[in-house]
N, CA, C and O atoms as a DFTB+ gen file, in Angstrom:
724 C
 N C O
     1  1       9.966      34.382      33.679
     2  2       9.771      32.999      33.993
     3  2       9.436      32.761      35.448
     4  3       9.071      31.626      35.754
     5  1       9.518      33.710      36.399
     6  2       9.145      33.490      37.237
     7  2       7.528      33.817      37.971
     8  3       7.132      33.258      38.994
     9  1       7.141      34.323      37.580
    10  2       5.643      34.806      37.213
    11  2       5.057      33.695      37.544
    12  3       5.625      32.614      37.702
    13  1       3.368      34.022      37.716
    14  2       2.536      33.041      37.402
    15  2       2.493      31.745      36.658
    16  3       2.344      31.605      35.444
    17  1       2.677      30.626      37.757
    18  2       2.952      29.160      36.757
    19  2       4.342      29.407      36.107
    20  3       4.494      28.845      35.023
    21  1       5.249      30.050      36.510
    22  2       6.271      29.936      36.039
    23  2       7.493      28.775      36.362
    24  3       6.849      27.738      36.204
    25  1       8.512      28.466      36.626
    26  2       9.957      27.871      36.743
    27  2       9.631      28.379      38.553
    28  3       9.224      27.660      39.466
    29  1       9.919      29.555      38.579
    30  2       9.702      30.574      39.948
    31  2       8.637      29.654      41.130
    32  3       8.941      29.158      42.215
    33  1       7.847      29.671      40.696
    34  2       6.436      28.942      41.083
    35  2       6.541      27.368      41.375
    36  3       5.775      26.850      42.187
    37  1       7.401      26.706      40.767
    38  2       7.347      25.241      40.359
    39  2       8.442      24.948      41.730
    40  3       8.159      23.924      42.353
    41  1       9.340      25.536      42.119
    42  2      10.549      25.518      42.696
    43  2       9.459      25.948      44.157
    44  3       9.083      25.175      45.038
    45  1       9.198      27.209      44.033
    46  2       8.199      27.212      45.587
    47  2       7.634      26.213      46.168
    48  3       7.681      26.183      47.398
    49  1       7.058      25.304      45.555
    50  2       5.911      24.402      45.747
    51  2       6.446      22.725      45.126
    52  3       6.351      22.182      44.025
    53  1       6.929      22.368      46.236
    54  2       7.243      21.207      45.107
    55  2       5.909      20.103      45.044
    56  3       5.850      19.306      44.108
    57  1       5.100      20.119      45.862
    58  2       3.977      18.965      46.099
    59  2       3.422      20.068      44.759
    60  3       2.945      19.146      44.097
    61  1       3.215      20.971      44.128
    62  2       2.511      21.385      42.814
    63  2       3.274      21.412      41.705
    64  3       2.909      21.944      40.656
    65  1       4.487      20.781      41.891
    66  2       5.189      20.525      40.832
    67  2       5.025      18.991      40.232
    68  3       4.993      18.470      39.117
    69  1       4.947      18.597      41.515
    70  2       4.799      17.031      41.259
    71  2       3.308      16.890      40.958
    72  3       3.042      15.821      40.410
    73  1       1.947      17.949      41.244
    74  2       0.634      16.963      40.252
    75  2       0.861      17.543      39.236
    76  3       0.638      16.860      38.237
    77  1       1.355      18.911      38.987
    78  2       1.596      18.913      37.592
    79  2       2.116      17.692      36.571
    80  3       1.422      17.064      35.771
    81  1       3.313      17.570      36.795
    82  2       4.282      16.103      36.584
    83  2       3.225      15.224      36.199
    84  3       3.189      14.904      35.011
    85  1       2.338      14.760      36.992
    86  2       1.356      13.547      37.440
    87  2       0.180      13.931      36.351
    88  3      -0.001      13.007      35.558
    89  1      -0.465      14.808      36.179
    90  2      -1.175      15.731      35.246
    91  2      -0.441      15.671      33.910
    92  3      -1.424      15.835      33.188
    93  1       0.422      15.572      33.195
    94  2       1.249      15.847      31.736
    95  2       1.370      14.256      31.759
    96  3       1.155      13.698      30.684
    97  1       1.736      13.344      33.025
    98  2       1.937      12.210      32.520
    99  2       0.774      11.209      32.102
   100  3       0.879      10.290      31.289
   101  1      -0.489      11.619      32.912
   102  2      -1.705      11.400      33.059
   103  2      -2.856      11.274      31.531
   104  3      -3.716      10.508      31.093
   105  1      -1.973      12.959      31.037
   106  2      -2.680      13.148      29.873
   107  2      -1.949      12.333      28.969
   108  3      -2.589      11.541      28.278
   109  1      -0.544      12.402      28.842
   110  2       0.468      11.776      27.770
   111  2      -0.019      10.377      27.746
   112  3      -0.077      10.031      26.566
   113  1      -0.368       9.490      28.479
   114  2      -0.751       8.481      28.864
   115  2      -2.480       7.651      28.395
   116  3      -2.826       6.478      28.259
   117  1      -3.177       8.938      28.272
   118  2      -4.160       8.884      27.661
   119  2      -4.620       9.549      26.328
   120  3      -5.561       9.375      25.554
   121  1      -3.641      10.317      26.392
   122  2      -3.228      10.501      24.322
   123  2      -2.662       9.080      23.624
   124  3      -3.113       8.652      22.562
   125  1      -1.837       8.568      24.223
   126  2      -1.326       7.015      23.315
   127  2      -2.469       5.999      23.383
   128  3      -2.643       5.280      22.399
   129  1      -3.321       5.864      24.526
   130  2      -3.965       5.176      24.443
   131  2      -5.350       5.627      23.277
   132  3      -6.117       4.853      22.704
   133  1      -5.319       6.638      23.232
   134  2      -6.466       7.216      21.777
   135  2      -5.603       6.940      20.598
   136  3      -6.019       6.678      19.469
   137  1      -4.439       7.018      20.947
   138  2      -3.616       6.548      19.295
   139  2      -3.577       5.386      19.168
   140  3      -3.615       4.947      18.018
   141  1      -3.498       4.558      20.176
   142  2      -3.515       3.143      20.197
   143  2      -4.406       2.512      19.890
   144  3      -4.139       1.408      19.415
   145  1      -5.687       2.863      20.001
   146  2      -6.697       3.128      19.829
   147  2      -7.206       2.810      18.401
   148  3      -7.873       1.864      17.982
   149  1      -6.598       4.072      17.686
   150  2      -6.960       4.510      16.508
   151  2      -6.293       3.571      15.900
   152  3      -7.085       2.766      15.410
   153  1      -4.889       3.221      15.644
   154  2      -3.949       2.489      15.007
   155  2      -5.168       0.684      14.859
   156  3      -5.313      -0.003      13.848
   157  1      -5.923       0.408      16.535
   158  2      -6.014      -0.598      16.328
   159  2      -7.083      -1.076      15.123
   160  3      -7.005      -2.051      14.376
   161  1      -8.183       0.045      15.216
   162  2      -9.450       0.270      14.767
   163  2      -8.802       0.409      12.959
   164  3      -9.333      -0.169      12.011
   165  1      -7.879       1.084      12.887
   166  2      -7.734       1.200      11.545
   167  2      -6.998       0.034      10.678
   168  3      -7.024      -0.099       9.455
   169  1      -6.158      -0.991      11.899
   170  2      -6.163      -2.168      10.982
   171  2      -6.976      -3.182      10.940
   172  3      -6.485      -4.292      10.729
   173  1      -8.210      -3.066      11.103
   174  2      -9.121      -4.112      10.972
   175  2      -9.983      -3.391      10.117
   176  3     -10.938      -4.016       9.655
   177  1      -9.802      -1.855       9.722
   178  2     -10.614      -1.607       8.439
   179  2     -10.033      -2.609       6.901
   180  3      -8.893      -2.920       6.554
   181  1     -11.742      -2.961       6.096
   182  2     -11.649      -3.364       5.301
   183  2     -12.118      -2.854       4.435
   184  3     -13.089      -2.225       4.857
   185  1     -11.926      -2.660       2.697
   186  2     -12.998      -1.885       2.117
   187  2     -13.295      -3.479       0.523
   188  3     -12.767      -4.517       0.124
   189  1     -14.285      -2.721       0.280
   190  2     -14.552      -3.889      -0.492
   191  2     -14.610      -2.904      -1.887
   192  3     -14.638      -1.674      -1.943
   193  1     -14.614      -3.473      -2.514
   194  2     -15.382      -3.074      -4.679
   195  2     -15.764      -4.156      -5.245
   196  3     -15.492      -5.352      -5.143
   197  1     -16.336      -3.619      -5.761
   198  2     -17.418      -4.876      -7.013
   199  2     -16.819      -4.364      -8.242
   200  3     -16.256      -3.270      -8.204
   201  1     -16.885      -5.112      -9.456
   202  2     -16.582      -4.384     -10.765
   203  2     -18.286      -4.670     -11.086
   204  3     -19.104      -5.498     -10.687
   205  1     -18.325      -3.225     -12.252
   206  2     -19.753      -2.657     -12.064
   207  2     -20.601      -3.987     -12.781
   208  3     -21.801      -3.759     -12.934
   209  1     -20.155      -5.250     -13.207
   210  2     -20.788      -6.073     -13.853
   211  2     -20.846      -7.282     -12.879
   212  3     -21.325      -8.385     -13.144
   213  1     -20.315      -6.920     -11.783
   214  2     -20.199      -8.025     -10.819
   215  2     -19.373      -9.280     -10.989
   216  3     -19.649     -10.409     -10.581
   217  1     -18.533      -8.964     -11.524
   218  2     -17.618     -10.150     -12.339
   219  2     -16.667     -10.447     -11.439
   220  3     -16.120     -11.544     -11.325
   221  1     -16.448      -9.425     -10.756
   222  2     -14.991      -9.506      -9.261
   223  2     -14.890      -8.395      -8.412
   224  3     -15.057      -7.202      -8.667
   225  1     -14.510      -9.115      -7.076
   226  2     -14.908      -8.457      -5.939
   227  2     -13.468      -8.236      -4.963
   228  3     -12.866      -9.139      -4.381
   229  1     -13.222      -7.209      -4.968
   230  2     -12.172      -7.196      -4.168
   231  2     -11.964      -6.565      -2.761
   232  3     -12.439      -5.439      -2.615
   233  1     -11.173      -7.261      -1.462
   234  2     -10.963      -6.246      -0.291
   235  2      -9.714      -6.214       0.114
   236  3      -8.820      -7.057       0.031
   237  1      -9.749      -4.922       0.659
   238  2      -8.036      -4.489       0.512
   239  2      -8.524      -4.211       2.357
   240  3      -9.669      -4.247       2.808
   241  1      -7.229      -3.943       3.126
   242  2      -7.228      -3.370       3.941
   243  2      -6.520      -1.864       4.088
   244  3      -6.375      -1.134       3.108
   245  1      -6.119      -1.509       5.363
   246  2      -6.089       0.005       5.281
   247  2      -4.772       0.357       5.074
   248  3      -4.306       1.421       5.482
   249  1      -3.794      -0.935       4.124
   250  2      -2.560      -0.309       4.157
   251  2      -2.931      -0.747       2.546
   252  3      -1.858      -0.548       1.977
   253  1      -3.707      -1.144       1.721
   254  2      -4.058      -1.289       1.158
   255  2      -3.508      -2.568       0.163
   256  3      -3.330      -2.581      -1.055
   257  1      -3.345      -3.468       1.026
   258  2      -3.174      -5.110       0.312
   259  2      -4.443      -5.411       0.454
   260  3      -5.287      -4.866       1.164
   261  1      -4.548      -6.438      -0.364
   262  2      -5.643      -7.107      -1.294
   263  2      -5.948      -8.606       0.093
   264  3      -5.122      -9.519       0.083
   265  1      -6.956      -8.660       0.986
   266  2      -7.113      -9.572       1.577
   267  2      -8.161     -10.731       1.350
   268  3      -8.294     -11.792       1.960
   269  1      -8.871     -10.198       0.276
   270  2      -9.778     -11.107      -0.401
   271  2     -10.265     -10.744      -1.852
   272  3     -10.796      -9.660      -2.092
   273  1     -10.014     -11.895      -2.987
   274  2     -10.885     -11.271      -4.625
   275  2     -11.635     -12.653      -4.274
   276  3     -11.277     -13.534      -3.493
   277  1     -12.917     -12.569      -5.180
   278  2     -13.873     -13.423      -5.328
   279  2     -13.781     -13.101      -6.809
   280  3     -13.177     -12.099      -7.191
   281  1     -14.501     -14.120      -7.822
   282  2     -14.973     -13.698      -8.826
   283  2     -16.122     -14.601      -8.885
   284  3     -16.275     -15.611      -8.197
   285  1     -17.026     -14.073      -9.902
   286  2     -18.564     -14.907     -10.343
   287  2     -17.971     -15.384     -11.136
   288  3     -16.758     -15.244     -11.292
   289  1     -19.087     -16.386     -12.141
   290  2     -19.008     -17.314     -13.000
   291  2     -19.320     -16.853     -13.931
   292  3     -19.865     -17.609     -14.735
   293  1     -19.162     -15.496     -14.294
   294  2     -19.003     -14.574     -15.384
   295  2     -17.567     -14.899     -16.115
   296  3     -17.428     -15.175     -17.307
   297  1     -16.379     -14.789     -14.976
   298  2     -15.255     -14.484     -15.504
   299  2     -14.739     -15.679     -16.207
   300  3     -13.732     -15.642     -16.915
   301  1     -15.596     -16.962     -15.956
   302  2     -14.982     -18.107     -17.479
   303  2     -15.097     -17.733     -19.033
   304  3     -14.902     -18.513     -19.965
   305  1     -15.396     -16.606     -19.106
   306  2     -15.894     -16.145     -20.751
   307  2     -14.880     -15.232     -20.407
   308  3     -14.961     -14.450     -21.354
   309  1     -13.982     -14.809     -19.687
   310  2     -13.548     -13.149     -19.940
   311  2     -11.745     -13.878     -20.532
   312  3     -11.049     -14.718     -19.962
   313  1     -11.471     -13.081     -21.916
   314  2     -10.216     -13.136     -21.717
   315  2      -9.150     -12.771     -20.593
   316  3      -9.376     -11.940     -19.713
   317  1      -7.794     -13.587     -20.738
   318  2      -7.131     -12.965     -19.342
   319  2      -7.181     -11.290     -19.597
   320  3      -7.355     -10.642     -18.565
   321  1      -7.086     -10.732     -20.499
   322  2      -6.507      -9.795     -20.394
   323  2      -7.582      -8.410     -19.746
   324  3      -7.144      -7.360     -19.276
   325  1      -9.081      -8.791     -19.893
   326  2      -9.962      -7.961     -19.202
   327  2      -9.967      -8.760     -17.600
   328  3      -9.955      -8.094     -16.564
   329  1      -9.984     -10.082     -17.607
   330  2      -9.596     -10.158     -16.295
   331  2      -8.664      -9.362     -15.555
   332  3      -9.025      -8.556     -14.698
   333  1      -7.557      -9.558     -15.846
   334  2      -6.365      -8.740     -15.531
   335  2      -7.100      -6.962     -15.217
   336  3      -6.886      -6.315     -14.191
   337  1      -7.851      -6.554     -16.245
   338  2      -7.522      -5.068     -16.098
   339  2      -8.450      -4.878     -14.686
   340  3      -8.198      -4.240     -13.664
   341  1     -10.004      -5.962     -15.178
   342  2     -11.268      -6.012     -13.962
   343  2     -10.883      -6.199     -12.764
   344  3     -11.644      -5.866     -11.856
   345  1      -9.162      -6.980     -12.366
   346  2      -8.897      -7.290     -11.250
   347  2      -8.275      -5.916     -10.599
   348  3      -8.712      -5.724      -9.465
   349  1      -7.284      -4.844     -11.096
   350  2      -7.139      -3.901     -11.241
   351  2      -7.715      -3.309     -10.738
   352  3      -7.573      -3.205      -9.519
   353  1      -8.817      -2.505     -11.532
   354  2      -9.673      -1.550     -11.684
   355  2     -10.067      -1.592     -10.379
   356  3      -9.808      -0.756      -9.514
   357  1     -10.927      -2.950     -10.226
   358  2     -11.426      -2.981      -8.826
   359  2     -10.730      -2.444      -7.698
   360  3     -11.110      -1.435      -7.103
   361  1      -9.247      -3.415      -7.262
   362  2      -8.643      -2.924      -6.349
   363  2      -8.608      -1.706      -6.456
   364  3      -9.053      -1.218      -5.418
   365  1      -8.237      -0.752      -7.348
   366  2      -7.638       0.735      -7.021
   367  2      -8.699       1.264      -6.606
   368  3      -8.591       2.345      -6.026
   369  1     -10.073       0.644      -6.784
   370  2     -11.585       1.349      -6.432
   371  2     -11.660       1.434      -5.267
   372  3     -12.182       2.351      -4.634
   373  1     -10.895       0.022      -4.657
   374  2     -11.600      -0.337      -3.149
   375  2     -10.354       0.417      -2.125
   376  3     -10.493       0.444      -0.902
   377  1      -9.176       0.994      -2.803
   378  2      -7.965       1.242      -1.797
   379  2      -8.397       2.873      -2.231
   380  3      -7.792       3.821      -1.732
   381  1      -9.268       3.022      -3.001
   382  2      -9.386       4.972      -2.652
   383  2     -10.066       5.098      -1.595
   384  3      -9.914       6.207      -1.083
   385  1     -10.871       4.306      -0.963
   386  2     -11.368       4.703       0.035
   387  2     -10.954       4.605       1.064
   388  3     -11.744       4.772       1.993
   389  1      -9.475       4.277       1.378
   390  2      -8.596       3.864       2.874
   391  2      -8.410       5.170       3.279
   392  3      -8.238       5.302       4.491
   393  1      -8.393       6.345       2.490
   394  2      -8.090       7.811       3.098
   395  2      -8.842       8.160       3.800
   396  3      -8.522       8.465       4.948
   397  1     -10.486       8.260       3.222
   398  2     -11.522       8.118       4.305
   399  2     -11.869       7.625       5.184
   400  3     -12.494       8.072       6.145
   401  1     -11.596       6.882       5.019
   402  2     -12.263       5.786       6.025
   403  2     -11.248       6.321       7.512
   404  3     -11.474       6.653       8.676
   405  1     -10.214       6.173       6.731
   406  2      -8.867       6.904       8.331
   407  2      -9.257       8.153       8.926
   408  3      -9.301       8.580      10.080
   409  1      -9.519       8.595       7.820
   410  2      -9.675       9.867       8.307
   411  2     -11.056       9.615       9.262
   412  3     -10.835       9.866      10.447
   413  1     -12.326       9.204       8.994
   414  2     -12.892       9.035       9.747
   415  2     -13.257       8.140      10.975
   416  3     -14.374       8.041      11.483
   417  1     -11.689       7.276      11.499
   418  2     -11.320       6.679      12.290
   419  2     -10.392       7.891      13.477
   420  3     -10.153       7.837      14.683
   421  1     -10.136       8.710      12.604
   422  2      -8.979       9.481      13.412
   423  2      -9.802      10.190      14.161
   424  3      -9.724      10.259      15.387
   425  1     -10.970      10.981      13.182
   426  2     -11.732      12.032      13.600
   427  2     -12.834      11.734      14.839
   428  3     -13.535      12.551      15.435
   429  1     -12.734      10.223      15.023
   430  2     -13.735       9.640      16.025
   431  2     -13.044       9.282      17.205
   432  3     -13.735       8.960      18.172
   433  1     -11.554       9.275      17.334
   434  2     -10.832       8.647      17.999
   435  2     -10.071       9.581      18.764
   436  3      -9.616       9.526      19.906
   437  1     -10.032      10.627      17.689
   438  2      -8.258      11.772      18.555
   439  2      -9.222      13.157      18.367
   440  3      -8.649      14.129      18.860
   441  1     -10.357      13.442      17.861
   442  2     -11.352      14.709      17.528
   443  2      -9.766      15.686      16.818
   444  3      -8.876      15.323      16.048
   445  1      -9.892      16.323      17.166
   446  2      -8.951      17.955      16.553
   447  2      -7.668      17.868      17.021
   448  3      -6.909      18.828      16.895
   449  1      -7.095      16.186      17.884
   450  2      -5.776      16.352      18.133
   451  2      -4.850      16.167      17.218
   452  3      -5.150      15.163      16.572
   453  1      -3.910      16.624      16.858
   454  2      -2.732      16.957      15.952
   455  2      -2.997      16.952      14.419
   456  3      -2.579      16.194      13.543
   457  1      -3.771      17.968      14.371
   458  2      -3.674      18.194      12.645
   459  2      -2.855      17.916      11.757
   460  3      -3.135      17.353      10.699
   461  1      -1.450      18.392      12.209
   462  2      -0.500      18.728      11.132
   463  2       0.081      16.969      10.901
   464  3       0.463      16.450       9.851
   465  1      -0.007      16.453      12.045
   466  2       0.218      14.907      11.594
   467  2      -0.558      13.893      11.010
   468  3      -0.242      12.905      10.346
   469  1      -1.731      14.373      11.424
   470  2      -3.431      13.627      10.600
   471  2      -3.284      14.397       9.265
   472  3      -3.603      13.696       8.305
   473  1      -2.910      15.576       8.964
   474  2      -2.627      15.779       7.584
   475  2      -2.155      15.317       6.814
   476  3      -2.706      14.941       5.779
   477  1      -0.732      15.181       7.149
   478  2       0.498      14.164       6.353
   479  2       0.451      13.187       6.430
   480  3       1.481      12.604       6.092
   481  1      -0.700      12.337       6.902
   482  2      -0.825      10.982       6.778
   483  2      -1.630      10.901       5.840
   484  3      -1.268      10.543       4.719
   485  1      -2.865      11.221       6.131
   486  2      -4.048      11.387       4.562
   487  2      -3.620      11.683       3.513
   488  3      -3.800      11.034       2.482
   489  1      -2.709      13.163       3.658
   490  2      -1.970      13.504       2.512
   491  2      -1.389      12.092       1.479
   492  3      -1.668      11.826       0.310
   493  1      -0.453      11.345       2.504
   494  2       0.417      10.349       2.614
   495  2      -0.345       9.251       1.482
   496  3       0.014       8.872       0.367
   497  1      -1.594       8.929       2.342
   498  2      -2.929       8.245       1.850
   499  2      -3.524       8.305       0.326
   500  3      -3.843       7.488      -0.538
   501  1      -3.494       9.785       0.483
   502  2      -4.506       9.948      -0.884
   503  2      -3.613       9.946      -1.935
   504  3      -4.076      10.337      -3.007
   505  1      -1.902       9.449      -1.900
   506  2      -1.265       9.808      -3.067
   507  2      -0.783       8.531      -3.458
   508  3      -0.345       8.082      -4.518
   509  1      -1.047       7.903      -1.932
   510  2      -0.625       6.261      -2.544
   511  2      -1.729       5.330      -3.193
   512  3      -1.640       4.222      -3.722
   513  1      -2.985       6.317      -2.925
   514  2      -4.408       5.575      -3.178
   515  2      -5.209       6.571      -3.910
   516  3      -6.389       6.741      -3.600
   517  1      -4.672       7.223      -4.833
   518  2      -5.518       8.053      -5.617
   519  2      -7.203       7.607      -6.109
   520  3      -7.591       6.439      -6.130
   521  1      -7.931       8.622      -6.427
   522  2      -9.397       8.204      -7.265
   523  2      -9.200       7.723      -8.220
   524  3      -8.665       8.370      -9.120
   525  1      -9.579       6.321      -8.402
   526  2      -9.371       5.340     -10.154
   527  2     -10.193       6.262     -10.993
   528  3     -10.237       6.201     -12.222
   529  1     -10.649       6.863     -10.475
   530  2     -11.571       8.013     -12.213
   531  2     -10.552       9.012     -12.164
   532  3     -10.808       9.388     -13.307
   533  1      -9.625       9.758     -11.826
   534  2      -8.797      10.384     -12.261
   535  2      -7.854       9.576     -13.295
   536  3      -7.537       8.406     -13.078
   537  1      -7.480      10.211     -14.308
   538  2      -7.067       9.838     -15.076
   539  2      -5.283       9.693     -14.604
   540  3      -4.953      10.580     -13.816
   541  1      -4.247       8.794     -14.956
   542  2      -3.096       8.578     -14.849
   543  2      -2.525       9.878     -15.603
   544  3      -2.995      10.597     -16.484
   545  1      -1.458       9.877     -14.971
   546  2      -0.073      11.278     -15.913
   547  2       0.217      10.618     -16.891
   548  3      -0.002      11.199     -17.954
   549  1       0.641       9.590     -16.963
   550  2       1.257       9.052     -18.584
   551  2       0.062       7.662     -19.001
   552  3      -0.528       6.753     -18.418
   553  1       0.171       8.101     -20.068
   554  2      -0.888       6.870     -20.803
   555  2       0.334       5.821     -20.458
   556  3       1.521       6.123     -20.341
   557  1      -0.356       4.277     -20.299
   558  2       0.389       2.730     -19.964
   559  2       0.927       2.868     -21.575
   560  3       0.427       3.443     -22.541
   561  1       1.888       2.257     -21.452
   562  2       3.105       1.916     -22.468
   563  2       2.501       0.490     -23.221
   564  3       2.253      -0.425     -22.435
   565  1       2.277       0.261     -24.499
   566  2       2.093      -0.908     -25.068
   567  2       3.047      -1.738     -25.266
   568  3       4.109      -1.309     -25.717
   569  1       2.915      -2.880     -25.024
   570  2       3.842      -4.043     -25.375
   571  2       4.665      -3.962     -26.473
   572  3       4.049      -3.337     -27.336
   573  1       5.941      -4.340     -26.935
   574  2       6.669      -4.454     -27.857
   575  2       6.270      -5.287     -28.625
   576  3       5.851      -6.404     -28.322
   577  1       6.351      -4.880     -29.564
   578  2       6.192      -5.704     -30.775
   579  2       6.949      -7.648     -30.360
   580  3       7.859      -7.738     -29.536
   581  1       6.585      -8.491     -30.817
   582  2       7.049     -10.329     -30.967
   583  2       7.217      -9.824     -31.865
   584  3       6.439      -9.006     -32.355
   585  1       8.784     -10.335     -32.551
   586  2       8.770     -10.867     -34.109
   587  2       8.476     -11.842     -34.419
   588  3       8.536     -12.790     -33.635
   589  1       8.032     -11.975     -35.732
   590  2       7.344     -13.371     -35.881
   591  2       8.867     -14.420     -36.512
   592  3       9.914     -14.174     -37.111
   593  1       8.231     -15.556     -35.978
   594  2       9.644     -16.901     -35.628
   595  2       9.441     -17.132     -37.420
   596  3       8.455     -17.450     -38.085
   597  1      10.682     -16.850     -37.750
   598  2      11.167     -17.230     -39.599
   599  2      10.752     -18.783     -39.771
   600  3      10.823     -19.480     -38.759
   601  1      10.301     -19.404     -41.045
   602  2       9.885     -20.350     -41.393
   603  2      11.311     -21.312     -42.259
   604  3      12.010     -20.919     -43.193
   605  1      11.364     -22.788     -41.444
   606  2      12.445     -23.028     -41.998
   607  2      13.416     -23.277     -41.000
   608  3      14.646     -23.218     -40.981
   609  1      12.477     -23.592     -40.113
   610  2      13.550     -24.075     -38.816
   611  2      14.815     -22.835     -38.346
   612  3      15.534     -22.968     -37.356
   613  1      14.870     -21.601     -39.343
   614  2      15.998     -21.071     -39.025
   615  2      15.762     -19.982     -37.436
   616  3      14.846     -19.175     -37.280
   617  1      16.608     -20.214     -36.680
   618  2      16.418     -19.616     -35.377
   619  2      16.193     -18.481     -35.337
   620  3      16.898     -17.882     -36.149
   621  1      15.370     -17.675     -34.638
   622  2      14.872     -15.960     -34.488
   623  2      15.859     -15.431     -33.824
   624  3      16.315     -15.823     -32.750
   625  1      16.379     -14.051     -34.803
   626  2      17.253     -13.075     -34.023
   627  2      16.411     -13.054     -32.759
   628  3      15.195     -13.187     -32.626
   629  1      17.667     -12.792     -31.589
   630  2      17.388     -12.309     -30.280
   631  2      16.283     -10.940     -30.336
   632  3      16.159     -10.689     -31.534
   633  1      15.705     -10.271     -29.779
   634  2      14.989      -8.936     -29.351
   635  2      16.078      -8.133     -28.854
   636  3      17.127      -8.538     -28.354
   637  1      15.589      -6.573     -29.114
   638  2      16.753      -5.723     -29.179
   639  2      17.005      -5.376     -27.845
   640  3      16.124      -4.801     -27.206
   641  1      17.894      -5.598     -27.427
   642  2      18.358      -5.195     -25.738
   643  2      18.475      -6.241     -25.415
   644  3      18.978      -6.268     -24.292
   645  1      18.214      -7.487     -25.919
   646  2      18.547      -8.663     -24.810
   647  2      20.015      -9.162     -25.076
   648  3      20.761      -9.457     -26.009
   649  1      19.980      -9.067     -23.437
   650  2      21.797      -9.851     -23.904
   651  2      22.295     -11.341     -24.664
   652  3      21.902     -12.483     -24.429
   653  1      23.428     -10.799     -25.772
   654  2      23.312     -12.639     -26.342
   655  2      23.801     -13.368     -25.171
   656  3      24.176     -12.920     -24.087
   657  1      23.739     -14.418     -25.533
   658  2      23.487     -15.925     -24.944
   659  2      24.904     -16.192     -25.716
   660  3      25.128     -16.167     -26.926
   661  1      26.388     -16.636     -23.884
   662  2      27.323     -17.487     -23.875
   663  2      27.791     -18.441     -24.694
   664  3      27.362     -19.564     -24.427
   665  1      28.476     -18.373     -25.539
   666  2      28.511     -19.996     -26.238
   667  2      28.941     -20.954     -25.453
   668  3      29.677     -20.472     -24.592
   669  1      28.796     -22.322     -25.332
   670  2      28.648     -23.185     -24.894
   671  2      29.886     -23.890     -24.824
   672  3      30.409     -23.948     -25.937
   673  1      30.641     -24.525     -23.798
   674  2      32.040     -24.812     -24.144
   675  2      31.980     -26.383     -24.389
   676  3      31.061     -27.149     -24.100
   677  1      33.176     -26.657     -24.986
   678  2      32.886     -28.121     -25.439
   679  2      32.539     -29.194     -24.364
   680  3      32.443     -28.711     -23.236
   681  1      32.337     -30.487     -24.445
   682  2      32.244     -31.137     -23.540
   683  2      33.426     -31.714     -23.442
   684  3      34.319     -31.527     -24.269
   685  1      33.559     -32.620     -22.211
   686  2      34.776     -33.070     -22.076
   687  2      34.592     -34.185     -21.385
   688  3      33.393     -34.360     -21.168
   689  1      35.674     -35.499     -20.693
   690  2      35.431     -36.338     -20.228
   691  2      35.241     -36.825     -18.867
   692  3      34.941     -37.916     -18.382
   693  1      35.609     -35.261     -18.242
   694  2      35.017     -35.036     -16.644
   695  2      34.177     -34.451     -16.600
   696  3      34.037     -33.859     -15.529
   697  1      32.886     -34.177     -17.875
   698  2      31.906     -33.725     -17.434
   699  2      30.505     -34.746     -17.780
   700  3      29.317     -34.465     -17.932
   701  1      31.489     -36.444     -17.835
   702  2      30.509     -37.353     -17.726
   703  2      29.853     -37.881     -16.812
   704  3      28.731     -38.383     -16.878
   705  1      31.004     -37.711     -15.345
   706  2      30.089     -38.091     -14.101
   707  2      29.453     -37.121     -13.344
   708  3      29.355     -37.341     -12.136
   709  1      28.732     -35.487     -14.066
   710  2      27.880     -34.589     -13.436
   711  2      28.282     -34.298     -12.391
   712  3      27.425     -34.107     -11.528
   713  1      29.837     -34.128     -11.980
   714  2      30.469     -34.110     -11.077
   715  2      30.698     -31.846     -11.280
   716  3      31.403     -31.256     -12.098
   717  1      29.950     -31.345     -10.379
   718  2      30.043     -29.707     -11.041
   719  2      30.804     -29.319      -9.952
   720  3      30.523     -28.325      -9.282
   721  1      32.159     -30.353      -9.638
   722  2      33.836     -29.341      -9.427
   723  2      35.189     -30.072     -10.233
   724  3      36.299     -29.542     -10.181
C-alpha cells in the first residue's frame, strides 16, 4: 500500500491528496448529474398504441400509467366487453415499449456506466411490461356461472362463498327518532 499512488504516497503529498479528493468529487458530481439527467428525460417519455382497427389509442408513460386513451367513433357499435379487452390490449402494447425506450435513454445518457444496475432495471422493466404477443402462463379464468332468479317472487339462494346476510333485529321505539346512539 505504500507503492505507487498508494496510502504511502497520499500522506507524502498532501496538496495531491487533496486534487485527488477534488478529482473523485468532481467526477461523483458529474455522474449524478448524467443520472439526473437520465431520470429526467425518462419521465417525460411517452409511448403511444393504436388498436390495429383504430378504435383506441392509448399513452402510458415510463412507469407505465395510462396518461391519455382516445377512442374513434367506431367504439359506439363495440360491446363493453371488446371495448374492455381493445382498451387492454392496447395499453399492454404501448407499456412494452418503456424497456426500450429506457434503455435507450440510459445508453445516450450514462454510455457503458454501470451495467449491472442498467441491467436490473430493464430486467425490472421487461417483467413488469412484458410483449402482449407472448402468450400469458395461465389462460384468464371465466366468470362464474349467475343463477338464474326462480319465478314466483321466491328469493334466490345466496352464491356459494358469499357470506349470509345478519338478520335484522326488531324495531323498537327509540329507533323512531333516527337517533344511531
Amino acid at each position: 500500500m505504500t507503492g505507487p499512488h498508494g496510502l504511502g504516497d497520499l500522506m507524502r503529498d498532501p496538496d495531491e491528496t487533496i486534487r485527488r479528493m477534488d478529482d473523485w468529487a468532481a467526477g461523483f458530481a458529474a455522474k449524478a448529474e448524467r443520472y439526473q439527467a437520465a431520470q429526467e428525460e425518462t419521465e417525460r417519455l411517452r409511448l403511444t398504441a393504436t388498436s390495429s382497427d383504430g378504435a383506441v389509442s392509448v399513452t402510458v408513460g415510463a412507469d407505465g400509467t395510462v396518461t391519455d386513451l382516445t377512442f374513434s367513433n367506431k367504439v359506439k357499435s363495440f360491446p363493453l366487453e371488446e371495448l374492455s379487452r381493445q382498451i387492454l390490449t392496447t395499453m399492454r402494447r404501448a407499456q412494452s415499449g418503456i424497456a426500450d425506450r429506457v434503455a435507450g435513454v440510459m445508453a445516450e445518457r450514462l454510455g457503458d456506466e454501470d451495467p449491472e444496475t442498467r441491467g436490473a432495471l430493464l430486467d425490472s422493466l421487461r417483467g413488469r411490461f412484458p410483449d402482449p404477443d407472448e402468450p400469458d402462463e395461465q389462460p384468464p379464468v371465466p366468470p362464474a356461472p349467475v343463477p338464474p332468479v326462480p319465478s314466483g317472487g321466491a328469493a334466490a339462494p345466496p352464491a356459494p362463498g358469499t357470506p349470509p346476510t345478519p338478520p335484522r333485529r326488531p324495531a323498537t321505539a327509540d329507533d323512531e327518532d333516527n337517533n344511531p346512539w
